[in-house]
TITORZA-764863 format. One record per residue: residue number from 1; residue in one letter; x, y, z of N, C-alpha, C, O in turn. Coordinates in Angstrom, 3 decimals, padded with zeros to 6 digits. Example, Ala and Ser with C-alpha at 12.3 -4.5 7.8 and 13.67 -1.06 7.14 Angstrom:
<atoms>
ATOM     i   aa      neast     nnorth        nup     caeast    canorth       caup      ceast     cnorth        cup      oeast     onorth        oup
ATOM     1    A    013.190   -005.690    007.800    012.300   -004.500    007.800    013.200   -003.300    007.800    014.236   -003.319    008.465
ATOM     2    S    012.850   -002.250    007.080    013.670   -001.060    007.140    012.900    000.030    007.870    013.409    001.138    008.039
</atoms>
This chain:
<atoms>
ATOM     i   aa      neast     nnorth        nup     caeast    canorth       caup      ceast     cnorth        cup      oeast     onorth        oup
ATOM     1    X    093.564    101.565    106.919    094.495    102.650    106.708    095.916    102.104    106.740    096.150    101.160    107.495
ATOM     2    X    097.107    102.732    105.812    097.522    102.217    105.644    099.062    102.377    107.144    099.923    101.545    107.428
ATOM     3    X    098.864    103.467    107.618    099.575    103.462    109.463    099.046    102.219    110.454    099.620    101.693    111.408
ATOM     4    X    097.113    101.822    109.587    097.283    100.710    110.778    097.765    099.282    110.279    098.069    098.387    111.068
ATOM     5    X    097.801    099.167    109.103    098.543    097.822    108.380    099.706    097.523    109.132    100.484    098.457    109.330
ATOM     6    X    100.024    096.210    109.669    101.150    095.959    110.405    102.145    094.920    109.486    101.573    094.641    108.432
ATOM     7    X    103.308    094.361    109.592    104.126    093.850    108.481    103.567    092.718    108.968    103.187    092.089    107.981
ATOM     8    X    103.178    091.801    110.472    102.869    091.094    110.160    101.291    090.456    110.161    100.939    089.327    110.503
ATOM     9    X    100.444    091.623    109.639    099.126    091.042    109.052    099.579    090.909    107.599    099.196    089.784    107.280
ATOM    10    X    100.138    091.413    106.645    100.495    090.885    105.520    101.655    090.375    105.502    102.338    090.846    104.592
ATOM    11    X    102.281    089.446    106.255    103.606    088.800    105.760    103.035    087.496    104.924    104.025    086.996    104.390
ATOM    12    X    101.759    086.668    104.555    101.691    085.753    103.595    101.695    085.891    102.752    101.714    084.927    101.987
ATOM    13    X    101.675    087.664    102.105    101.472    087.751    100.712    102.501    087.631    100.024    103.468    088.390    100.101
ATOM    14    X    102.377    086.377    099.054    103.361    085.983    097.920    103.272    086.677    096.436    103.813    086.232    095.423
ATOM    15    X    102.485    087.848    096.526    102.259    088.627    095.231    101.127    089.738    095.237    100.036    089.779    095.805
ATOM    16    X    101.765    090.596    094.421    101.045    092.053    094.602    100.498    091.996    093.049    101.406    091.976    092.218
ATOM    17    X    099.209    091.969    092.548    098.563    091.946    091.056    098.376    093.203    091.089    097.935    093.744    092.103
ATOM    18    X    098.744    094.020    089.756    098.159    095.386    089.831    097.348    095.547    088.336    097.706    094.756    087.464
ATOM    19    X    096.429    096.384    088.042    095.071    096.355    086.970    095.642    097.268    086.306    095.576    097.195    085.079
ATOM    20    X    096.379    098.408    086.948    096.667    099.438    086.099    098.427    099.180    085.854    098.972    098.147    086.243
ATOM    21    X    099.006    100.045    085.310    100.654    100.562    085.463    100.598    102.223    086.632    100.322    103.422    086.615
ATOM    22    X    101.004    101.301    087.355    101.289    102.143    088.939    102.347    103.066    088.399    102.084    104.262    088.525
ATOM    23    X    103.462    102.768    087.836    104.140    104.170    087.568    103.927    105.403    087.078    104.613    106.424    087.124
ATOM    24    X    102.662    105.116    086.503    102.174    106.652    085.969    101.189    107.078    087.350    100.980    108.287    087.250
ATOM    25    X    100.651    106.643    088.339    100.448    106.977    089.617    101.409    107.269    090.838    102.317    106.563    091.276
ATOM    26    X    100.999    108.400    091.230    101.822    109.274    092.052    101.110    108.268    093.783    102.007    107.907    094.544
ATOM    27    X    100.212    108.059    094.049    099.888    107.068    095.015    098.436    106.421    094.715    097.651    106.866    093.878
ATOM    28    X    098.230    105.387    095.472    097.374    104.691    095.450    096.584    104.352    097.038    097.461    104.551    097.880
ATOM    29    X    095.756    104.080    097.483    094.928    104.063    098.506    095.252    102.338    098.466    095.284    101.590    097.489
ATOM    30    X    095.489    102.014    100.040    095.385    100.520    100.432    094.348    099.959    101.404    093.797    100.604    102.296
ATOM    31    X    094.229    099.150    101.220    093.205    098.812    102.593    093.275    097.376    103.087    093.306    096.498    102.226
ATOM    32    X    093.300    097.081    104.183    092.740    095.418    104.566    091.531    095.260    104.081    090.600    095.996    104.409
ATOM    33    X    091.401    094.134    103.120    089.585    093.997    102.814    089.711    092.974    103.670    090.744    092.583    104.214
ATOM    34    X    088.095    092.353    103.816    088.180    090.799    104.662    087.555    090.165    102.887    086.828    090.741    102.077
ATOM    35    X    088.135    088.965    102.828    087.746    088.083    101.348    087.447    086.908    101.472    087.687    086.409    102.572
ATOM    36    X    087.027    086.326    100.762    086.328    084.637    101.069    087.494    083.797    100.624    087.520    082.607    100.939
ATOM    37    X    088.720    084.480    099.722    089.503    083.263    099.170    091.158    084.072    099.582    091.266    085.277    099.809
ATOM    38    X    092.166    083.206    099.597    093.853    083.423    099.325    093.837    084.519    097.821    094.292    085.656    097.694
ATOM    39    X    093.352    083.917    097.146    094.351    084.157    096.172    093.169    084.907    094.954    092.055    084.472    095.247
ATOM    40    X    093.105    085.558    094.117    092.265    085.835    092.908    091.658    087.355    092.910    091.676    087.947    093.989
ATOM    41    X    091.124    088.019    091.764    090.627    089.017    091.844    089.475    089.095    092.609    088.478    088.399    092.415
ATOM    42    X    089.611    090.042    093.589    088.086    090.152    094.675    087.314    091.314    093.697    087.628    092.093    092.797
ATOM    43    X    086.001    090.888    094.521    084.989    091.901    094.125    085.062    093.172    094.865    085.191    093.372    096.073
ATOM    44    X    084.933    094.130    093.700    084.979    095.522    094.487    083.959    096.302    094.597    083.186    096.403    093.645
ATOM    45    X    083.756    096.978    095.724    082.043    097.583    096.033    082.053    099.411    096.591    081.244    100.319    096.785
ATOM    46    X    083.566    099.155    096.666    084.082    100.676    096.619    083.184    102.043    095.323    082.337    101.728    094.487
ATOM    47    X    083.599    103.140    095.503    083.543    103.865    094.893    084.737    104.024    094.082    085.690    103.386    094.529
ATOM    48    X    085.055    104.917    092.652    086.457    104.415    091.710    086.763    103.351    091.349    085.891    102.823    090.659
ATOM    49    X    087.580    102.808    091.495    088.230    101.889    090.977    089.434    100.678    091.686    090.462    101.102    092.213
ATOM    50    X    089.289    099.942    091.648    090.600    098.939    092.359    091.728    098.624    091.084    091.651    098.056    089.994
ATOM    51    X    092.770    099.294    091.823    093.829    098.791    090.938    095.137    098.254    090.747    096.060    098.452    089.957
ATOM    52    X    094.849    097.275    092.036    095.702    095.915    092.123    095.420    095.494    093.715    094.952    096.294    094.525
ATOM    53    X    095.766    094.156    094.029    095.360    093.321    095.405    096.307    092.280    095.518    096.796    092.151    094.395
ATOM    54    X    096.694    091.665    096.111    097.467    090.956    097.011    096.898    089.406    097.130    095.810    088.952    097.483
ATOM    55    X    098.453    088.642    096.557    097.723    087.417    097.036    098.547    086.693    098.099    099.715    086.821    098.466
ATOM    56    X    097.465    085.826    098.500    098.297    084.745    099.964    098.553    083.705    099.358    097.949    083.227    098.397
ATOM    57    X    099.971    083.097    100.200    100.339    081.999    100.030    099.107    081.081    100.842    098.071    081.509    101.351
ATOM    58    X    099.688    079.463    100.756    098.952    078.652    101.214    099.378    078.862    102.835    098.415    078.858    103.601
ATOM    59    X    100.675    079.039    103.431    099.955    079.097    105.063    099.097    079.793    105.593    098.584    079.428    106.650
ATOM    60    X    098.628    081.339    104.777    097.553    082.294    105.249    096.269    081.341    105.980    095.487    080.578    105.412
ATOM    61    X    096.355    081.649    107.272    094.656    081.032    107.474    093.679    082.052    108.075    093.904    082.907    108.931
ATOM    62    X    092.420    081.731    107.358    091.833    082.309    107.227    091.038    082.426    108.681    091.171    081.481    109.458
ATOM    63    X    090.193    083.585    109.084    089.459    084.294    110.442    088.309    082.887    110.724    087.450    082.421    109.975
ATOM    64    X    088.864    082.364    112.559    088.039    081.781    112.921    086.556    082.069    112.759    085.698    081.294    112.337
ATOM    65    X    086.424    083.194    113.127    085.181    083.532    113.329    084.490    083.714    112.011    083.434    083.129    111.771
ATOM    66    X    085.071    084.518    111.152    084.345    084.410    109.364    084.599    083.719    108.606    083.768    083.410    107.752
ATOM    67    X    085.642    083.289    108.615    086.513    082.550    107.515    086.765    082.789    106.221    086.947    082.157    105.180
ATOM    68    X    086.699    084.418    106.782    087.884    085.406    105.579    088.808    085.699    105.802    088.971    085.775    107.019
ATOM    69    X    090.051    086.069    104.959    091.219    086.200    105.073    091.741    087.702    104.541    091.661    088.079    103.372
ATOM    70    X    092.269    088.443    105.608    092.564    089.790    105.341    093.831    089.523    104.316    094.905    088.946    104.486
ATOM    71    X    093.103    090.353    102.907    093.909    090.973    102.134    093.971    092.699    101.868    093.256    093.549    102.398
ATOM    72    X    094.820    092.852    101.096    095.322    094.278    100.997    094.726    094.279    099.707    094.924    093.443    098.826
ATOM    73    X    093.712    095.635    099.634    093.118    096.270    097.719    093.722    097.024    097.579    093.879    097.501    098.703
ATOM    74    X    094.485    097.789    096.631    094.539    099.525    096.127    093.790    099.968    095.400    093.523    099.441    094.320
ATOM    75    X    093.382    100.820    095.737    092.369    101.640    095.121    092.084    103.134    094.727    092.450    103.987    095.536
ATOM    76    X    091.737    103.363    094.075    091.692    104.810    093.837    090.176    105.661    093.687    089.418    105.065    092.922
ATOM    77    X    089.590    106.944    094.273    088.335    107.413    094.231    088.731    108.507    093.085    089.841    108.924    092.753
ATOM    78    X    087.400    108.829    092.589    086.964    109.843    091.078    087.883    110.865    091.753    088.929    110.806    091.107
ATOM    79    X    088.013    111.723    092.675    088.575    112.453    093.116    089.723    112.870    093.674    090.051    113.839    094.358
ATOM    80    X    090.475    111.549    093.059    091.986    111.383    093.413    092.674    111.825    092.483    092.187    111.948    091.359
ATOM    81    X    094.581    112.319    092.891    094.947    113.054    091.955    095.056    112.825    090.258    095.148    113.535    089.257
ATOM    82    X    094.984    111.361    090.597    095.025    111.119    088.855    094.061    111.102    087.793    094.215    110.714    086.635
ATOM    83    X    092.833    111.680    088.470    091.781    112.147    087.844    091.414    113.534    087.707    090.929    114.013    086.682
ATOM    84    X    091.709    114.293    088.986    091.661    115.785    089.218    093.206    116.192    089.830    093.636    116.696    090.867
ATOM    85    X    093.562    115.863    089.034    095.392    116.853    089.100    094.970    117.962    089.967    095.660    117.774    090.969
ATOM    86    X    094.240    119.023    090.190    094.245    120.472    090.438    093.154    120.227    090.939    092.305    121.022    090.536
ATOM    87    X    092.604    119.159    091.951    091.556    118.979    092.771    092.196    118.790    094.470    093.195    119.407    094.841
ATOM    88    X    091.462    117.887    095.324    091.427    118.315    096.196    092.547    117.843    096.863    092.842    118.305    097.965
ATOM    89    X    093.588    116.478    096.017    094.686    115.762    096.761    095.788    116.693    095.627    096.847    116.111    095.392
ATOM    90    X    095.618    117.873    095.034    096.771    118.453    094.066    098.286    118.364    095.264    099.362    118.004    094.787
ATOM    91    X    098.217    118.621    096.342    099.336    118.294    097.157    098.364    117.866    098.140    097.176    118.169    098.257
ATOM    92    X    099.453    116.741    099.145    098.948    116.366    099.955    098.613    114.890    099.543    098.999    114.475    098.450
ATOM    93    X    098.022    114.229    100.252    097.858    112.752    099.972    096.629    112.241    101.107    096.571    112.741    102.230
ATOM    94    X    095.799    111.321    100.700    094.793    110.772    101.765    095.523    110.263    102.725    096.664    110.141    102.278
ATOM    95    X    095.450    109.802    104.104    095.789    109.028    104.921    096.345    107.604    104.762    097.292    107.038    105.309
ATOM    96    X    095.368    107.167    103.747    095.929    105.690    103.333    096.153    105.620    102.170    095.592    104.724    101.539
ATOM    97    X    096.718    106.200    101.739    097.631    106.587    100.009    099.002    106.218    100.457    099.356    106.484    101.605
ATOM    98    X    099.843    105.581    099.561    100.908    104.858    099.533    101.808    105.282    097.837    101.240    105.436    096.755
ATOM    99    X    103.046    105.364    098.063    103.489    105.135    096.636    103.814    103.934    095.966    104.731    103.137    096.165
ATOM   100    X    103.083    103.944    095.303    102.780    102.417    094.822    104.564    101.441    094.626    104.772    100.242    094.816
ATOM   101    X    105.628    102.607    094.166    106.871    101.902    093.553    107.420    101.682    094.912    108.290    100.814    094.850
ATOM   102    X    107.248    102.137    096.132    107.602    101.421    097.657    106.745    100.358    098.059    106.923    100.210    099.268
ATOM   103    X    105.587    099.243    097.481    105.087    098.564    097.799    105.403    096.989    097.208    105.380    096.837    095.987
ATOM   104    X    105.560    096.366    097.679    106.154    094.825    097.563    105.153    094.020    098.662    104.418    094.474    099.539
ATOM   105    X    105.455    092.538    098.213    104.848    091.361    098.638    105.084    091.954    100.448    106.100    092.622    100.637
ATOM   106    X    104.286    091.730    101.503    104.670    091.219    103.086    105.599    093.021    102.997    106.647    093.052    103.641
ATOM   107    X    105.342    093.884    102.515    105.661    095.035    102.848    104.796    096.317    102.889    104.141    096.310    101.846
ATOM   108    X    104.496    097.415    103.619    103.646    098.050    103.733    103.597    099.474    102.823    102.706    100.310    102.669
ATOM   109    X    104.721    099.380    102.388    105.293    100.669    101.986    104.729    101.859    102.602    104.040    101.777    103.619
ATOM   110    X    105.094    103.393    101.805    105.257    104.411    102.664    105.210    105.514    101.973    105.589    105.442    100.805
ATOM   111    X    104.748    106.793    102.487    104.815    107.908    101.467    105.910    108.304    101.176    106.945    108.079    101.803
ATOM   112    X    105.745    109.160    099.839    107.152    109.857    099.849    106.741    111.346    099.494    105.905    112.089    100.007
ATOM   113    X    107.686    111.535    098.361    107.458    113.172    098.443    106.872    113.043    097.049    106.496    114.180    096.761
ATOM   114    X    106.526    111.969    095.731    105.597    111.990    094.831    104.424    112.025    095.351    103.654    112.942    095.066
ATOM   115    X    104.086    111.046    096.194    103.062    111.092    096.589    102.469    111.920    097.200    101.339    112.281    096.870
ATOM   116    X    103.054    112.354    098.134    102.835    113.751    098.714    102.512    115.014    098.113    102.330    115.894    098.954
ATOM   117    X    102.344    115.496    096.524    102.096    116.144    095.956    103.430    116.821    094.814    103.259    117.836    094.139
ATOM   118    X    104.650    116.036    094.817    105.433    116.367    093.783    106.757    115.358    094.442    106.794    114.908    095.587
ATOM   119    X    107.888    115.149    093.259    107.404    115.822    091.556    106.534    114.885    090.849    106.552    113.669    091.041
ATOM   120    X    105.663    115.580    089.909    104.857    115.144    089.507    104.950    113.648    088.583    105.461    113.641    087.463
ATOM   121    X    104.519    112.705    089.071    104.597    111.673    087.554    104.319    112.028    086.688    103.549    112.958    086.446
ATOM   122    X    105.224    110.968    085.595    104.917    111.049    083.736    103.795    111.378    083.324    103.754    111.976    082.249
ATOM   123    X    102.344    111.050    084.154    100.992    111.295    083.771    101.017    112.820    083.586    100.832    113.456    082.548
ATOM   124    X    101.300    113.284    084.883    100.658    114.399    085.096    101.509    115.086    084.042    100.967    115.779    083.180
ATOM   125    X    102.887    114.910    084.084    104.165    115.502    083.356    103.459    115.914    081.978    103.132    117.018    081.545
ATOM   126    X    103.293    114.030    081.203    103.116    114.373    079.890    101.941    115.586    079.660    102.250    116.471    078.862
ATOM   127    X    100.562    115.672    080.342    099.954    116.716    080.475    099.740    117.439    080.432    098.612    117.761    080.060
ATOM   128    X    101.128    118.715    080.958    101.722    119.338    080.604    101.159    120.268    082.187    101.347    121.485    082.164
ATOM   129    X    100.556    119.705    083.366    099.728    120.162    084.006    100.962    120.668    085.508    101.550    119.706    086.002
ATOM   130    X    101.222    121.818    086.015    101.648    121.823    086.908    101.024    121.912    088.212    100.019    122.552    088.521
ATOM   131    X    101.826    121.114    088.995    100.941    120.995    090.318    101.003    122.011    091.410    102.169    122.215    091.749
ATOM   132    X    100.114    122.723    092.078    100.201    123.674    093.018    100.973    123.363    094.582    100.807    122.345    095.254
ATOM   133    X    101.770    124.438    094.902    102.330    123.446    096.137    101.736    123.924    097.091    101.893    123.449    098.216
</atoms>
């Protein structure tokens, strides 16, 4: 979740990869995964979709005990607003939903008031779909 992400479990990350264009997303879901490598697209076993992850520099070292290295996924479920505008996140936001344009390398970012259920992004905009408050 993204309240328990601390700045410094991700301060190695030297880059944020994203799959989609985050600006037409109003937030995105983060998570610590545990991963076998620094750097590359991980496998995703989620439900939806992953749509961007975090890479480590070379000082990241990886968990004595597993010898995985906590990275950050974003992700999004079928039931998130950018699939069901007028579903169950139409205002409001999951717990670990983030606005994606407050998120940077070794930073946690934070909700705002898009994310939170308005004003609506270009997606929803072009759409023509208004959101319930």
């Amino acid at each position: 979740m993204s309240s328990l992400i601390t700045e410094d479990e991700i301060s190695y990350e030297t880059e944020l990869v994203w799959l989609e264009d985050v600006n037409c997303l109003d937030y995105v879901r983060q998570s610590l995964d545990r991963l076998p490598s620094r750097r590359g697209k991980p496998a995703y076993y989620r439900d939806g979709r992953m749509v961007g992850y975090a890479q480590l520099g070379p000082r990241a070292r990886p968990s004595r005990s597993s010898g995985t290295f906590r990275r950050r996924v974003f992700w999004l479920l079928p039931h998130d607003r950018d699939s069901v505008p007028d579903g169950l996140y139409a205002s409001g936001a999951p717990a670990e939903a983030i606005d994606p344009r407050t998120l940077a390398p070794g930073d946690k970012g934070r909700k705002t008031e898009r994310s939170e259920g308005g004003p609506p992004s270009p997606a929803v905009q072009e759409l023509g779909i208004e959101l319930s408050w």
